[in-house]
C-alpha positions in Angstrom: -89.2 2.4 5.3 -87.8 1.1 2.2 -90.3 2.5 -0.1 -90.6 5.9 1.9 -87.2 6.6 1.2 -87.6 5.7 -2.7 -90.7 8.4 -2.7 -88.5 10.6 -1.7 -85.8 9.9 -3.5 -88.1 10.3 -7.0 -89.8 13.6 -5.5 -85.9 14.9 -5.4 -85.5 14.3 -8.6 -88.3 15.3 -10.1 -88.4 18.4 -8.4 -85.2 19.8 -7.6 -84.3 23.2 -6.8 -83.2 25.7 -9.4 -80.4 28.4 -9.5 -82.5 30.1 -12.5 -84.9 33.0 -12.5 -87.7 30.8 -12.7 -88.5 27.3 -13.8 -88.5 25.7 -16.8 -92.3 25.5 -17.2 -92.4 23.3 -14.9 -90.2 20.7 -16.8 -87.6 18.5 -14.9 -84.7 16.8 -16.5 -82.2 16.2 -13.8 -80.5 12.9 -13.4 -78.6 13.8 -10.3 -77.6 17.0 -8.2 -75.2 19.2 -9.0 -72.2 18.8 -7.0 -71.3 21.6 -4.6 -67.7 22.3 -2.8 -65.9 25.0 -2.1 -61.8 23.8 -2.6 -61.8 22.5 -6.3 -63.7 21.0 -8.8 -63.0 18.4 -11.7 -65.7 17.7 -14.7 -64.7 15.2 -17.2 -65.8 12.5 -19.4 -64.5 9.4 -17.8 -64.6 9.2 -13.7 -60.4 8.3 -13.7 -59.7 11.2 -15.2 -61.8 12.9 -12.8 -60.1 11.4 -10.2 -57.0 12.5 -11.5 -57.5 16.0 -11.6 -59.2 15.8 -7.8 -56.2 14.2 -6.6 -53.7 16.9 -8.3 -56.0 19.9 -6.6 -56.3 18.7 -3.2 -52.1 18.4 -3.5 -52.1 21.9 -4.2 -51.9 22.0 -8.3 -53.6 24.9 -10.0 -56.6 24.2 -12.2 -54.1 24.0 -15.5 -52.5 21.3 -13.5 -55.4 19.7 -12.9 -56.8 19.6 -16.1 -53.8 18.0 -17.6 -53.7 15.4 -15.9 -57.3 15.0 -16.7 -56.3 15.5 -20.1 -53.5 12.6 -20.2 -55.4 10.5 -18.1 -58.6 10.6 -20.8 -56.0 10.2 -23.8 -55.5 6.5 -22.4 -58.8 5.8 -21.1 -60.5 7.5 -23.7 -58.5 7.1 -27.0 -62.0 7.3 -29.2 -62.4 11.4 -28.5 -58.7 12.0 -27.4 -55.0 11.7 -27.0 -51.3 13.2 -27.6 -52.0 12.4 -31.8 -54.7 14.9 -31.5 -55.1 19.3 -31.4 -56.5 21.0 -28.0 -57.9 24.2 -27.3 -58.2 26.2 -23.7 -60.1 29.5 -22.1 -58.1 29.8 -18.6 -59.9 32.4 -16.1 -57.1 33.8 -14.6 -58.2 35.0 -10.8 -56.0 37.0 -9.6 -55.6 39.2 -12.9 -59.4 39.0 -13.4 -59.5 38.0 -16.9 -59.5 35.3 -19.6 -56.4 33.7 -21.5 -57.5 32.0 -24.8 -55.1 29.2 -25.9 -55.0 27.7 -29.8 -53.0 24.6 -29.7 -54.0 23.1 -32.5 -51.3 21.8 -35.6 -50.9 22.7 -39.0 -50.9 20.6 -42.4 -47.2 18.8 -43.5 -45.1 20.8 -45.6 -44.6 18.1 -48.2 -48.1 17.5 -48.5 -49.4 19.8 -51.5 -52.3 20.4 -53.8 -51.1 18.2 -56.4 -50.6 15.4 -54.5 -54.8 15.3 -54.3 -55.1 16.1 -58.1 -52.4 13.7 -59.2 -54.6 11.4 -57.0 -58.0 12.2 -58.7 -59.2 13.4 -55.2 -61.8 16.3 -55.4 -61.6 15.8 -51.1 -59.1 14.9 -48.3 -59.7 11.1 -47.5 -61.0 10.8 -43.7 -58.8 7.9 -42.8 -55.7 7.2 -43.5 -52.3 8.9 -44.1 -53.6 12.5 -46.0 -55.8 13.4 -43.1 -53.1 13.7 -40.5 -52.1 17.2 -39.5 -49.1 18.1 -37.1 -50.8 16.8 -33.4 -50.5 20.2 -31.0 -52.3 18.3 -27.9 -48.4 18.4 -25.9 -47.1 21.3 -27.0 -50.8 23.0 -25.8 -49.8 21.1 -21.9 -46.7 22.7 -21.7 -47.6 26.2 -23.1 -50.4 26.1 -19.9 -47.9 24.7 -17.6 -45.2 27.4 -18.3 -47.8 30.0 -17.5 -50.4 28.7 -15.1 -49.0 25.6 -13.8 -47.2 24.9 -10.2 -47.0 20.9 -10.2 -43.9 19.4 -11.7 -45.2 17.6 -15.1 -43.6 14.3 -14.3 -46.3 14.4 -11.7 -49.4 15.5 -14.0 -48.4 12.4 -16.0 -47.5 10.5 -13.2 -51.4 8.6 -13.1 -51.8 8.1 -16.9 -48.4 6.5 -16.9 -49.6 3.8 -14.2 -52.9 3.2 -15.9 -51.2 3.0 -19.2 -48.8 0.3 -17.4 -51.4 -1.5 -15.1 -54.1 -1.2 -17.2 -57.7 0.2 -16.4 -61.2 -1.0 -16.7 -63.1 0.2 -19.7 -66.1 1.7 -19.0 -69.7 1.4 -20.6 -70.0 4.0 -23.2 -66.8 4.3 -24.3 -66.6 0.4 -25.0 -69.1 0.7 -27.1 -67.8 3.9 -29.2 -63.9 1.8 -29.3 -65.9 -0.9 -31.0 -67.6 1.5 -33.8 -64.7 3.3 -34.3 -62.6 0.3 -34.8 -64.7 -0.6 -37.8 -62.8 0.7 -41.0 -59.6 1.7 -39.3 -58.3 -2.2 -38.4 -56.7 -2.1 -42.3 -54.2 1.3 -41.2 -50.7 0.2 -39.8 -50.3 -0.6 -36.2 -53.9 0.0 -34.9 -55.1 -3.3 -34.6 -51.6 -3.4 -32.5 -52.4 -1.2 -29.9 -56.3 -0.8 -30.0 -57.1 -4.4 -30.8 -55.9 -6.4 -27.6 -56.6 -10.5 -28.3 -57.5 -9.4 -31.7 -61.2 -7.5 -31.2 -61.5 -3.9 -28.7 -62.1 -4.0 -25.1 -65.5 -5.0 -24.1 -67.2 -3.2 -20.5 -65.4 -4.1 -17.4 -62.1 -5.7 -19.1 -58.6 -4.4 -18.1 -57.2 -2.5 -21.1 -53.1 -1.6 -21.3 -51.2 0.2 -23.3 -47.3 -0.3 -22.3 -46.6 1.9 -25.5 -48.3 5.1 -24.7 -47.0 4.5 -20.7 -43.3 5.0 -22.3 -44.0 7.6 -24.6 -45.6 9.4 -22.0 -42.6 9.2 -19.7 -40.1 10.1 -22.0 -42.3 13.6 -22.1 -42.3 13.7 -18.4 -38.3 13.3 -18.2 -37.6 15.6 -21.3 -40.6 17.8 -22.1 -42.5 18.6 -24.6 -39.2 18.7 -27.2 -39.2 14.9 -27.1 -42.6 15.5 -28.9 -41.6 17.8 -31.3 -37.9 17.6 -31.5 -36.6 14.8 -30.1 -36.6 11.0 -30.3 -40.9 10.3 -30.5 -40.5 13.1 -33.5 -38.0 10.9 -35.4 -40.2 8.0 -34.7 -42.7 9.7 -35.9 -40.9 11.0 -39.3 -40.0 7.3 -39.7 -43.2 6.1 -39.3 -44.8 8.3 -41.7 -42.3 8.1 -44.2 -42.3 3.7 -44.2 -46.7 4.5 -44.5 -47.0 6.4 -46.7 -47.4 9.7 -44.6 -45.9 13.4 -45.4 -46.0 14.4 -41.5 -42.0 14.8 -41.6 -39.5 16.2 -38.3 -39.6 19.7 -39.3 -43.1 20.0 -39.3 -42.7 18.7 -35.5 -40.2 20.8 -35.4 -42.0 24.0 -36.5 -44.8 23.6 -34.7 -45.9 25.9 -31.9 -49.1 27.1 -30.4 -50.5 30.9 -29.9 -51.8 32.9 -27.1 -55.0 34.0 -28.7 -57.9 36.5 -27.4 -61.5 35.6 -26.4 -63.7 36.9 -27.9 -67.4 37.6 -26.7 -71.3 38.2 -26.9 -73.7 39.6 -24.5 -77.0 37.5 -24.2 -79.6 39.3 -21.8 -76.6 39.9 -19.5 -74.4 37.0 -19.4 -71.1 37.7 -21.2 -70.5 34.5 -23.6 -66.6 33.9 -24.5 -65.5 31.7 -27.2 -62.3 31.4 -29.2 -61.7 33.3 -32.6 -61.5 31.1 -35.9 -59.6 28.7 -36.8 -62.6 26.8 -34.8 -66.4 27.6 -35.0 -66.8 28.9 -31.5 -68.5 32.4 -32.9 -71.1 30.2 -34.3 -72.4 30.0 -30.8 -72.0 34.0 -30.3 -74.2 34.4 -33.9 -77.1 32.7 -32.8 -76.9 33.9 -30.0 -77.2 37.4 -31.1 -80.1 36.1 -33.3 -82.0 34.3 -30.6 -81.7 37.7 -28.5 -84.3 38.8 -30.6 -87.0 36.6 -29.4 -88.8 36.1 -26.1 -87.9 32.8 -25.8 -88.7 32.4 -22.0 -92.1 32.8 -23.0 -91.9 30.4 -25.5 -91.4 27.5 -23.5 -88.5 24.7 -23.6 -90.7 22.6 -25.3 -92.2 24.7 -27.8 -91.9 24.7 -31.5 -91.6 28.1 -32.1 -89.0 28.3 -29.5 -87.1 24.8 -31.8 -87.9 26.8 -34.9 -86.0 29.5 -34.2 -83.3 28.2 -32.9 -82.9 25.3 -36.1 -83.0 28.9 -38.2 -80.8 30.9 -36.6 -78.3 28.1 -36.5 -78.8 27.9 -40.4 -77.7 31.5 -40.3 -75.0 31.0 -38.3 -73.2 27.8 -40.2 -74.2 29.9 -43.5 -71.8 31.8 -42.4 -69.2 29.3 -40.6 -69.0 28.0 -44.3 -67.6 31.0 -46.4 -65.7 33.1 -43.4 -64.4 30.4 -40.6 -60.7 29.2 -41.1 -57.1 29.9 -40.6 -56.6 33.5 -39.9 -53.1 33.6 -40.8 -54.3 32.6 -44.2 -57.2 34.9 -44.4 -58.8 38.0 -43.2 -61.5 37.0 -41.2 -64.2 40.0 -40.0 -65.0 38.3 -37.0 -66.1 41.6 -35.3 -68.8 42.2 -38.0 -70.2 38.5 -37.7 -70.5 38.8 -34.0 -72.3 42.2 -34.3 -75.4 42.7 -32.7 -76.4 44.8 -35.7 -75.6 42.0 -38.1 -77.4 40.0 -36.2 -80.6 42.3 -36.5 -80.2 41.8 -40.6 -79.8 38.1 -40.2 -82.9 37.9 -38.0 -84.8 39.5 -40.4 -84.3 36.6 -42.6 -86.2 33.9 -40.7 -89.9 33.7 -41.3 -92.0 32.5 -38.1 -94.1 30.0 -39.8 -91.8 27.9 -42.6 -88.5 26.6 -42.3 -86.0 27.6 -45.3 -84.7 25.3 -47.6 -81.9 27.6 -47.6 -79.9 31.2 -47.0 -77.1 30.8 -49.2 -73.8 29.1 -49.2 -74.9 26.6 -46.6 -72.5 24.3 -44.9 -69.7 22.8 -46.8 -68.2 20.6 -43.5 -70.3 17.3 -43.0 -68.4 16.1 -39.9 -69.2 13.4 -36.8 -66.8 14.5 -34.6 -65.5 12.7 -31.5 -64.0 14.5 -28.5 -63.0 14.9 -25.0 -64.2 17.9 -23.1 -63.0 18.9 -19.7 -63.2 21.8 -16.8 -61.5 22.1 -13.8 -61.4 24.9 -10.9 -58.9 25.3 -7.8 -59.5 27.1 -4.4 -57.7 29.9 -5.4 -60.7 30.7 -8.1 -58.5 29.7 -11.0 -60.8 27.8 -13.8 -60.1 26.1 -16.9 -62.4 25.2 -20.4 -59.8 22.9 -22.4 -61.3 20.6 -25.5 -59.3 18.1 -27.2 -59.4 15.7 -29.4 -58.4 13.5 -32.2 -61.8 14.9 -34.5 -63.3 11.4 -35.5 -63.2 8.9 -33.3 -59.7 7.4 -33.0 -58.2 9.6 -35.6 -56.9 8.6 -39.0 -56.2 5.2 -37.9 -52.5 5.7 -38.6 -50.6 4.3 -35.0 -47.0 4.3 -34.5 -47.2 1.0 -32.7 -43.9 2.2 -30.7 -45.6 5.0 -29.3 -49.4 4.2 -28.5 -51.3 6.8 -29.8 -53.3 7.0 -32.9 -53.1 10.2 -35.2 -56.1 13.3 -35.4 -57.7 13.0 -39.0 -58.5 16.7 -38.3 -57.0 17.5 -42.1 -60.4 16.1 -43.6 -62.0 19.0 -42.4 -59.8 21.0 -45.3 -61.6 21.2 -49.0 -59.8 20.9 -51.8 -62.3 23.8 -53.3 -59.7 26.9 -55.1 -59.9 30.0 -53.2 -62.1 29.2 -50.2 -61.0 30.1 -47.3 -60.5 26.2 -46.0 -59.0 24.8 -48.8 -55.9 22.9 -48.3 -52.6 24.7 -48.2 -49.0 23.3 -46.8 -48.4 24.4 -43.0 -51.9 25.9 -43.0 -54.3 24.8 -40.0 -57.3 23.2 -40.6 -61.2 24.5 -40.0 -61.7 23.5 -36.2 -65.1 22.0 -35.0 -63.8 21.8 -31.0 -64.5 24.4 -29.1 -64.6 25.8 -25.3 -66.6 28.1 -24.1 -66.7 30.7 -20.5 -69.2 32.9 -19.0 -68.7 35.8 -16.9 -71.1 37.8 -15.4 -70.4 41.4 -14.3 -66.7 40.8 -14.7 -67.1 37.4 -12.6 -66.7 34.1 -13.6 -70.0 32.2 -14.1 -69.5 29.0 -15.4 -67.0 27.0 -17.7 -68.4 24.5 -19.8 -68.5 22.8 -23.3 -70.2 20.5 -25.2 -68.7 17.6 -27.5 -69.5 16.1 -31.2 -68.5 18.1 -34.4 -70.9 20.1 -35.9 -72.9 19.6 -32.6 -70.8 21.9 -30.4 -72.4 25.5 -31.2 -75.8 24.1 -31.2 -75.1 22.5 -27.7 -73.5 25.5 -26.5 -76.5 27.6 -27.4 -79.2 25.0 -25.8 -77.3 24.8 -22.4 -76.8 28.6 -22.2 -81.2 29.1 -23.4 -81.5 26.8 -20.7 -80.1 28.0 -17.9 -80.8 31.9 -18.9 -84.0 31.9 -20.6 -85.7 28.8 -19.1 -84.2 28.7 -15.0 -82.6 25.2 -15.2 -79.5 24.8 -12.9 -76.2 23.4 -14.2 -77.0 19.8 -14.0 -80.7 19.8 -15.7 -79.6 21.9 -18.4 -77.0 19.1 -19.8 -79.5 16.5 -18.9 -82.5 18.1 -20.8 -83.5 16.4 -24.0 -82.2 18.7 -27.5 -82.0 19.0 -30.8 -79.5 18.8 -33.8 -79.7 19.9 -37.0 -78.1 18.4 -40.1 -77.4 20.3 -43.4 -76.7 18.2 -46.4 -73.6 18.2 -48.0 -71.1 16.8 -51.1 -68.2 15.5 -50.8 -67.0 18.8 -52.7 -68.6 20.9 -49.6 -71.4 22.4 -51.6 -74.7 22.3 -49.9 -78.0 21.1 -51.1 -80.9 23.1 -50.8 -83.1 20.9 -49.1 -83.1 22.5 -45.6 -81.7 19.9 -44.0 -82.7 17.4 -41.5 -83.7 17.9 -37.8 -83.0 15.4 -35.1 -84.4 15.6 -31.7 -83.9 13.5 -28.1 -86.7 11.5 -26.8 -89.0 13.7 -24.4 -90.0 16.2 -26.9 -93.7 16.2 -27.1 -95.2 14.9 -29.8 -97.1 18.2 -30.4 -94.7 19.7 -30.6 -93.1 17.3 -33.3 -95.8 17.4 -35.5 -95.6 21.6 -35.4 -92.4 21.3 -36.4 -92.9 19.5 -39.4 -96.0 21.8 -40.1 -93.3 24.8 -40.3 -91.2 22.3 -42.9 -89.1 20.4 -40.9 -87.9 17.1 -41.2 -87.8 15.9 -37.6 -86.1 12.9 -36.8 -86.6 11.1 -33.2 -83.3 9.2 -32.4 -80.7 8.8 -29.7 -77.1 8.9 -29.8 -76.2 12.1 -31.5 -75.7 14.9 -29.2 -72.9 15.4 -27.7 -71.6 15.6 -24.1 -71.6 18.2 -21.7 -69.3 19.3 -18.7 -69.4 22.0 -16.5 -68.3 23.9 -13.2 -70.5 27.3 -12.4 -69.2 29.5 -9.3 -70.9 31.3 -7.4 -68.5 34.2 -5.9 -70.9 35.6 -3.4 -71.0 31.8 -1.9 -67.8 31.0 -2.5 -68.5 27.7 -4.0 -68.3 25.8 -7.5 -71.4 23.9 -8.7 -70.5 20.8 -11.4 -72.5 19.2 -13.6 -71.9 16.0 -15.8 -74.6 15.1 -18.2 -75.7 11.0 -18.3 -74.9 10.9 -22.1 -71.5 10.1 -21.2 -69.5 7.9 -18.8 -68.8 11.4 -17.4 -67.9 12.6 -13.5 -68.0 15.3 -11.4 -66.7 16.3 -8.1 -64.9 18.4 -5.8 -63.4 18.3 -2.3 
């Protein structure tokens, strides 16, 4: 009986049903099922968190409720992609109005900090670690801008189960032990990390109990007095204080200043699925270009596994970050034609570019941002329809290392994505935001929401986006197999300075590829890599209107969960 039920078990998962048009030439990738239910659904990186949001939604909380939570919770129990030091980003479907909110939470650069404090330095780039990466954290102010439009549950209540875990403690789960360790490395010499990250004097190994009696207080004194004991009240002059002892330029009125904007989606069509992403400061139209590249091609024909189907794709993202490196930063600092780039017709000249049979050592500009970027990405959905795409993190790993050891939370090093280049459209300014690598994305479908998903890891993001979405449209995979499915990652080589070397890059791809297909690829002038460990993680809730259900997916590269009641 034993082993009848196994056979089954494997014939499930090798074979499971698919929401798609067809399938994906007969490849399987699923881990697990999607999970189906029709009053709410929670997708996040870390199963507490998870838990968190389930628990808010079946009391009744909208989707923005839920996902804070989420969000606070995996700031504790993930502090290596995430926490209040760190920027967020949101896409809110809105049911009853029947469209999409886009929100841009993310900080801006200290006032005091200028250009010639890098040149009387000798820096030709912003440090990664350490006190000149820091920019003004927006993750708070981003919770209570949701809340004050979307949310019903009290906040002391959203940060009600991070506050006990942060008090009580939690146990540290698989993969994220192993990233605290890696991340640790380098950032033990910053003040008051080691305090706060380093419990008994080395990071949390799988299974031990973790707390963080710091954070728990700081959280509460945002639950009793909102967001302005962030930015205004006494964490800010803690934080001023803190910078100002280390060496930092993060002063109260940048806190003060700080705010974060109600910004517009902005989309593609790919072969009738409209794809939303938010406008620069962040790199979500990279997704929408090569999209609008790849639209070109019959890729269903192609075949997942194919190289001409890889080929393309590596191109067309070449195109795409080309692009990402002259025209993507702060708008408020530049005029960016973001309509143009997301043109279909633009697209069509672009396309034109690629040649079928050799890979190019290079377009043009190139990509001036080498990044590793690590983040939290979440999605939740309530039973009134409501749904929710929020990224956030602190961009590598812990941040800049720099940790208030009053408050528990290490700062975002998201400033090292600024060059220090004259006239580019990144370069470092005072009260200027930073280029943005995190990014969520939505898909509607006739004017209904389809699915709300992202995909985490710097650079990463727009190529992941792309894969999951040529997955589930051109290839038939459901929700669930389309994370789970093996991809790839391309690398363009960069300076310090952000100029790009024309080498073509480098090409890394997931275990399962065939080695056929390998060995074309590197015939077309490839350098393929076969490795693990670089690609992301992926979330995601898909709806299904006519049903009335959610579908949620939570790929295995992660620690991740999903579920619904």
């Amino acid at each position: 009986m034993k082993i009848f039920l196994i056979t089954i078990m494997l014939v499930a998962v090798m074979h499971p049903p698919t929401s798609g048009q067809h399938r994906a030439q007969n490849h399987s990738f699923v881990t697990r099922s999607e999970v189906v239910a029709r009053h709410g659904m929670a997708a996040t990186s870390q199963p507490l968190a998870t838990q968190a949001a389930i628990d808010i939604l079946k009391r009744g909380g909208t989707a923005v409720d839920a996902a804070i939570a989420a969000n606070a919770v995996l700031g504790l129990v993930e502090p290596t992609g995430s926490g209040i030091g760190g920027d967020l980003f949101a896409i809110v479907w809105h049911a009853d109005e029947r469209r999409l909110y886009g929100l841009n939470a993310s900080g801006r650069s200290p006032a005091a900090l200028t250009p010639d404090e890098f040149k009387t330095r000798d820096l030709d780039f912003v440090p990664s670690l350490g006190p000149l990466s820091v920019s003004v954290p927006g993750a708070v102010d981003g919770w209570y801008t949701l809340h004050e439009r979307f949310g019903h549950v009290p906040m002391p209540e959203l940060l009600a189960p991070a506050i006990q875990y942060a008090t009580e403690g939690f146990p540290v789960t698989e993969v994220i032990a192993g990233q605290w360790a890696a991340s640790a490395q380098g950032r033990v010499e910053y003040p008051g990390f080691s305090d706060i990250y380093l419990p008994n004097g080395r990071t949390p190994r799988k299974g031990e109990i973790f707390k963080n009696p710091a954070l728990a207080r700081t959280l509460r004194l945002i639950a009793e007095n909102g967001r302005d004991a962030f930015y205004e009240g006494a964490i800010a002059k803690t934080i001023d204080a803190f910078m100002r002892k280390h060496g930092g330029f993060i002063r109260y009125d940048d806190l003060a200043a700080h705010s974060s904007d109600w910004v517009e989606p902005v989309s593609t069509n790919y072969r009738g699925y409209e794809v939303w992403e938010l406008p620069p400061n962040g790199q979500g139209i990279a997704v929408l270009q090569m999209l609008n590249i790849l639209e070109g091609y019959d890729i269903a024909s192609m075949g997942f596994d194919s190289p001409e189907y890889l080929h393309f794709l590596v191109e067309a993202k070449k195109l795409a970050f080309e692009d990402r490196a002259r025209f993507y930063g702060d708008p408020t600092f530049n005029k960016i034609p973001v309509e143009q780039l997301i043109s279909k017709k633009y697209a069509a000249e672009r396309r034109a570019l690629i040649n079928p049979s050799q890979a190019a050592l290079t377009f043009s500009s190139g990509q001036p941002f080498a990044e590793t970027g690590d983040t939290i990405y979440l999605t939740t959905a309530d039973a009134a329809g409501n749904m929710v795409s929020l990224i956030q993190s602190n961009y590598s790993g812990h941040g800049s290392g720099m940790t208030p050891p009053t408050l528990g939370f290490c700062f975002q090093n998201r400033g090292a994505l600024f060059t220090l280049t004259e006239d580019h459209v990144n370069t470092y300014l005072p009260r200027k935001r930073p280029f943005h690598t995190i990014i969520p994305a939505f898909v509607t479908k006739n004017d209904q929401p389809f699915m709300s998903f992202g995909v985490m890891g710097g650079a990463m993001q727009p190529q992941g986006h792309v894969q999951i979405l040529v997955n589930m449209i051109d290839f038939g995979m459901n929700t669930q197999e389309a994370g789970d499915a093996h991809r790839l990652r391309h690398v363009g080589s960069s300076q310090p300075t952000g100029e790009r070397m024309n080498d073509g890059g480098s090409v890394y791809v997931e275990p399962g590829f065939s080695s056929e297909t390998v060995a074309a690829l590197r015939a077309k002038g490839h350098s393929v890599t076969i490795t693990t460990g670089m690609y992301g993680g992926y979330q995601a809730i898909r709806r299904d209107d006519q049903k009335g259900v959610y579908f949620g997916a939570s790929e295995s590269r992660k620690d991740g969960h999903a579920a619904g009641f």
